[in-house]
Structure formats: structure tokens, C-alpha cells
N, C-alpha and C positions, 0 to 999 in steps of 0.2 A: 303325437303318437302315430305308429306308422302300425299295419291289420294287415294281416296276412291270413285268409282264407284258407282253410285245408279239410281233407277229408280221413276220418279214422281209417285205417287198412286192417281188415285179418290179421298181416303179421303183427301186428303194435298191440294187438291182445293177448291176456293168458288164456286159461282153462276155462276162466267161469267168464270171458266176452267182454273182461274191461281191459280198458289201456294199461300195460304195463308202466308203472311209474317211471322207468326211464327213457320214457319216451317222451314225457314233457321237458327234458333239457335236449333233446334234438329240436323242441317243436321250440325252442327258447332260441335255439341257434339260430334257426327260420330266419322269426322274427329279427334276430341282430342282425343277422347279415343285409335283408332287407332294407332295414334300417338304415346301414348304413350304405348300400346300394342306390338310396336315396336322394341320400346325403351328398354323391358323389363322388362315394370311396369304395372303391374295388377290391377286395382283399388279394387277390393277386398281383394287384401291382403293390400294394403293398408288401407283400413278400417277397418280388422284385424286387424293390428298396432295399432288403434287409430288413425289413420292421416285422418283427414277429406278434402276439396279442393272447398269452395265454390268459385262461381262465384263473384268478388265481381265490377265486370266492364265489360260490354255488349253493344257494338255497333254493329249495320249494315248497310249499304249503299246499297239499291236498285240500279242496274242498267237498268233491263230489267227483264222480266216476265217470269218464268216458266212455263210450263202446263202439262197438264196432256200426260203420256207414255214418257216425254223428257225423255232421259239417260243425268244425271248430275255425274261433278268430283267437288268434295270438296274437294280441295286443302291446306293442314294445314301444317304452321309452328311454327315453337317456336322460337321464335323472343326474349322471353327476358324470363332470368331462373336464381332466386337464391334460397339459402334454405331454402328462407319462400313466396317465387309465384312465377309464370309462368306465359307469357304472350303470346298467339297463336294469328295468325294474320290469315283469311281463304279467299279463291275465291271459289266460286260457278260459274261453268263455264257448257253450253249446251256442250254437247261432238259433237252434229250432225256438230255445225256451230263454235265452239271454241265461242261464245259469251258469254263475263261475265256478270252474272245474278247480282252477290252480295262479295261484301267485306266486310269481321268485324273483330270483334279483341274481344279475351278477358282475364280478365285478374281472376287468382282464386290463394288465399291465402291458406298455408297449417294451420288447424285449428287442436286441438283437439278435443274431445268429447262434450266439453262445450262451444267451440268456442275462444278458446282463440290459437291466433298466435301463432305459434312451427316455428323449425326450423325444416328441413328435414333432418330425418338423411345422415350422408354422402356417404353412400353407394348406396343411392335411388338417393343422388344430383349425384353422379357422373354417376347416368346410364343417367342423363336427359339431363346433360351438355353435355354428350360425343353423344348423340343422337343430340343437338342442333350442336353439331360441325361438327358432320358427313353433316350433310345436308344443311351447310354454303360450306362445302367445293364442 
């Protein structure tokens, strides 16, 4: 699992001072990119390549409400990885009180330029699986 630290902002609230719900799939992004910055996979050089990585499955589950100044950890893993997607599963947890805000998952396809499903090359699959395995173990 790879935590990423962050701080609620005024803009990421509504009216009544909590986090707007779409802001925990920004804070999901965080954590992947992270993740896989990790890893030692750069998404710009993957887009170099050609290999594109939409979204193509997005859930979240609300537990409890963020606000504004909370210090938040988004917690991501990579639960499921072959040479053509990856699936992250993430907690959004207050750091002050350990309370989990939000759980999701998502799931994102490796595309071409035109959008047509590839396979990962294997050199990129093997930095993601050996990053998936480190952090089972």
C-alpha cells in the first residue's frame, strides 16, 4: 500500500464546509499516480509510448465527511494487474482521529492512441506486478 498525505482546501468544500464528493476521485488519482511513481512508472512516458490508461470503472463509498484544514492519507493499492488493466482499491482516512472518510476502487484499461485495448509491454507489466507483490507481502 503506498499513503499519500494531504491537506483539505476551501476550494474542495461546499456551503455547509465539507468536501465536495468529487473530490475524493481527484484525491484516488493522488494516490495512483503515486503509486505507480513508485513503482517506477512515469505516466508521461507512458503516454510517450503511446499507451494511454482510461478509467473504465469508478466507485466510492462515503463513510463520514471531510472538512476543511483536515490532514487526509489516501491509502492505495493495486489489488488486481495484468497486461491490459489494473485495478486500485483506496481509503480516505482523517489522520487527526484514524476515521475512514471513503473507500473506492478503480479499474483503468491500457489503450492506444485511438483507444483500442494493448497489451502492456512486458517490461512496464513486470515493474507493476513486482510493485503489486512487494506490497502484498
Amino acid at each position: 500500500m503506498v499513503t499519500v498525505r494531504d491537506k483539505v482546501r476551501f476550494v474542495e468544500t461546499d456551503m455547509m464546509g465539507v468536501v465536495h464528493h468529487s473530490n475524493y476521485f481527484r484525491w484516488f488519482e493522488m494516490g495512483r499516480v503515486e503509486y505507480l511513481r513508485q513503482a517506477g512508472i512515469y505516466l508521461l512516458d507512458l503516454m510517450d509510448q503511446g499507451i494511454l490508461f482510461p478509467i473504465t470503472d469508478v466507485s466510492c463509498q462515503y463513510r463520514a465527511s471531510a472538512r476543511f484544514d483536515d490532514y487526509i492519507l489516501i491509502e492505495t493499492e493495486l489489488v488486481e494487474v495484468s497486461r491490459v488493466k489494473m485495478v486500485f482499491a483506496y481509503r480516505v482516512v482523517r489522520e487527526a482521529d484514524g476515521v475512514l472518510l471513503a473507500t473506492g476502487r478503480t479499474q483503468n484499461v491500457f489503450t492506444d492512441q485511438n483507444g483500442k485495448i494493448i497489451r502492456l509491454p512486458q517490461a512496464i507489466y513486470a515493474k507493476l506486478a513486482q510493485a503489486a507483490q512487494r506490497h502484498i507481502e
